[in-house]
C-alpha positions in Angstrom: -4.3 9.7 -10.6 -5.6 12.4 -8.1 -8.0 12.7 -5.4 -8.2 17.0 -4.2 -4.2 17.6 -3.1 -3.4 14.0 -3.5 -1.3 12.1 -6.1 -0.6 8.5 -7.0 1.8 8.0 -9.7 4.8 5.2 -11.1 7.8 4.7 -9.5 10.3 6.8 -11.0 14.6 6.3 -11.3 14.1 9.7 -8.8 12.9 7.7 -6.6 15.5 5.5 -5.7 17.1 7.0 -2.6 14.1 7.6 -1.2 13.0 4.3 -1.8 16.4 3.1 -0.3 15.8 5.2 2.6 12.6 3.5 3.9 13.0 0.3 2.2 16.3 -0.2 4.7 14.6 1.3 7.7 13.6 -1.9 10.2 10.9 0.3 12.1 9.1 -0.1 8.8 9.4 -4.1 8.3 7.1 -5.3 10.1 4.3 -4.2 8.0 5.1 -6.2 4.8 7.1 -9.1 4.3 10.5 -7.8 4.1 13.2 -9.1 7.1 16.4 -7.9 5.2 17.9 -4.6 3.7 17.9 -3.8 0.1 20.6 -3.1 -1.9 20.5 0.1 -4.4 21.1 -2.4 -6.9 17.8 -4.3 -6.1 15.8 -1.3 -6.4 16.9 0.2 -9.3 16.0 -3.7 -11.1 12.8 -2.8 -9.3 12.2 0.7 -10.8 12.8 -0.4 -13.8 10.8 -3.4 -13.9 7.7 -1.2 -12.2 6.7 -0.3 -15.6 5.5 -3.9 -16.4 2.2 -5.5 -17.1 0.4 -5.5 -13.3 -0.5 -9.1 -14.9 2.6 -10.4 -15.5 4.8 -8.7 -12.7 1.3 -9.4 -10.3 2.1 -5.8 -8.2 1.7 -2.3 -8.7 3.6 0.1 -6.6 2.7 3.7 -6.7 3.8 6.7 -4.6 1.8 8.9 -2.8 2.8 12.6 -3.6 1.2 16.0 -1.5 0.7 19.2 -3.0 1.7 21.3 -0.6 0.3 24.8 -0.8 3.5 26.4 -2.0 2.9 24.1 -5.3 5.1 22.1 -4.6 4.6 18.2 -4.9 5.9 15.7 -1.9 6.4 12.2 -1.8 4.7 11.4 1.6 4.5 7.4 0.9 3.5 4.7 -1.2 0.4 2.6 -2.2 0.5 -0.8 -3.5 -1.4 -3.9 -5.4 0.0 -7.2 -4.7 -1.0 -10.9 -5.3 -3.1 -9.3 -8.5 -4.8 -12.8 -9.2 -6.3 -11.8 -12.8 -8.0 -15.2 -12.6 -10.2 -14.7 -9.4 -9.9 -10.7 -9.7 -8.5 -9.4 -6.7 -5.3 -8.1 -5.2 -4.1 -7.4 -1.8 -3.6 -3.3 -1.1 -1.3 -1.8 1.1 -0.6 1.7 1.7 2.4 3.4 3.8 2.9 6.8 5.0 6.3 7.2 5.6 7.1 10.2 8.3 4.5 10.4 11.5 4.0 13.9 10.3 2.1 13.4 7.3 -0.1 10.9 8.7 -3.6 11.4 10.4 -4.2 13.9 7.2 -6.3 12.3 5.4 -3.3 11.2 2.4 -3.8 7.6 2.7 -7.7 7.8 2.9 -7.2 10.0 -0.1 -4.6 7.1 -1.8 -6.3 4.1 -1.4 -9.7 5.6 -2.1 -7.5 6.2 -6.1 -6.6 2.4 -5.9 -10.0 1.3 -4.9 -11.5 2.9 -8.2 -8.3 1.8 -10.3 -8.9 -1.7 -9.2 -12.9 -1.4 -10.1 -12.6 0.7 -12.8 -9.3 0.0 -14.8 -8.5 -3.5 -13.7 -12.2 -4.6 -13.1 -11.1 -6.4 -9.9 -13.8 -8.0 -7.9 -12.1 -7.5 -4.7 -9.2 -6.1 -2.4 -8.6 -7.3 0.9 -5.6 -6.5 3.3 -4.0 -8.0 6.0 -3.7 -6.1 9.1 -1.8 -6.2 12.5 -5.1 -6.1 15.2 -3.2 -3.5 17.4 -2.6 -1.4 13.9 -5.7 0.6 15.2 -4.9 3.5 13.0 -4.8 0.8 10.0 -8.3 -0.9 10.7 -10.0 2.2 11.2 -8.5 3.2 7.8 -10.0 0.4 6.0 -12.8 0.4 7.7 -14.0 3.7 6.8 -13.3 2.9 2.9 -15.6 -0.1 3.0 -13.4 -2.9 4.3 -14.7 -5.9 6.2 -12.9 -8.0 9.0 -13.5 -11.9 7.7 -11.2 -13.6 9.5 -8.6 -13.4 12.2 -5.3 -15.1 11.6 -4.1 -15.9 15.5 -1.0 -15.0 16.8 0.2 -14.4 13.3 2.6 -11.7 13.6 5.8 -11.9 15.9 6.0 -9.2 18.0 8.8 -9.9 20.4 10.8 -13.2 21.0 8.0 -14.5 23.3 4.6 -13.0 22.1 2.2 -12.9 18.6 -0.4 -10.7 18.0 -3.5 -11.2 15.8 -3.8 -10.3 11.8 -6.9 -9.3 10.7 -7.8 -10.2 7.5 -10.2 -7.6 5.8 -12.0 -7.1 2.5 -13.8 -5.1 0.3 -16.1 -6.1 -2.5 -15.6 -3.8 -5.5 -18.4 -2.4 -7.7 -17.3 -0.5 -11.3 -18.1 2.2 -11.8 -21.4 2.9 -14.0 
């Protein structure tokens, strides 16, 4: 898939030390679920079950490649559908850009923009929401802009150090196929 100089596409057995690179780095763990390093082992079961069914594996993971003007293509993050629910039609999306540099380009506007018309137009989804830190004011803005509503607040959701919580926003985004 591909949005102007932006590329989503599958996990690939290239991937894997890159993968193991941020997957292991803690700056980026507090924006998913993950608390622990993971092994090389664990992602290469991972690459290689990426090519499932999204129904029956319930995720997608897809990585965000650049083309640079050289013509060269870059891997500058990754985009993902989790919690597909085929039975209500929605799935969570999350998006990463991995090094500060590339963000603030436009790449993960571009990105989730693909995997809001994937979700309508492929999966016929009905919906995508995300959670979201509040203070992630670069995140909210970002789904914000592509349609996404704030619908609830989650308080003092997120641990941020061993005495304070911060708010998660819960936001969604009502999909329409296209016609």
């Amino acid at each position: 898939m591909r949005s102007g100089n932006v590329f989503l596409r599958a996990v690939e057995p290239l991937d894997l030390e890159l993968l193991y690179e941020k997957e292991n780095n803690p700056a980026v763990w507090g924006a998913g679920s993950l608390l622990a390093p993971c092994s090389r082992h664990t992602l290469q079961r991972y690459i290689q079950d990426a090519q499932q069914d999204i129904y029956a594996a319930r995720q997608l993971r897809l990585m965000v490649d650049v083309l640079q003007a050289d013509g060269a293509r870059v891997t500058v993050g990754a985009a993902d559908l989790f919690d597909v629910d085929p039975q209500n039609l929605r799935a969570e999306v999350g998006i990463i850009i991995y090094e500060p540099s590339f963000r603030r380009k436009g790449y993960a506007t571009q990105a989730v923009r693909l995997l809001i018309r994937y979700a309508a137009d492929t999966l016929h989804l009905h919906q995508l929401y995300c959670s979201v830190a509040e203070s992630n004011a670069a995140s909210v803005a970002l789904f914000r802009k592509l349609g996404f509503e704030v619908t609830g607040v989650k308080k003092e959701w997120r641990k941020k150090s061993p005495h304070s919580f911060e708010n998660e926003l819960l936001m969604q985004r009502m999909l329409a196929p296209a016609r």
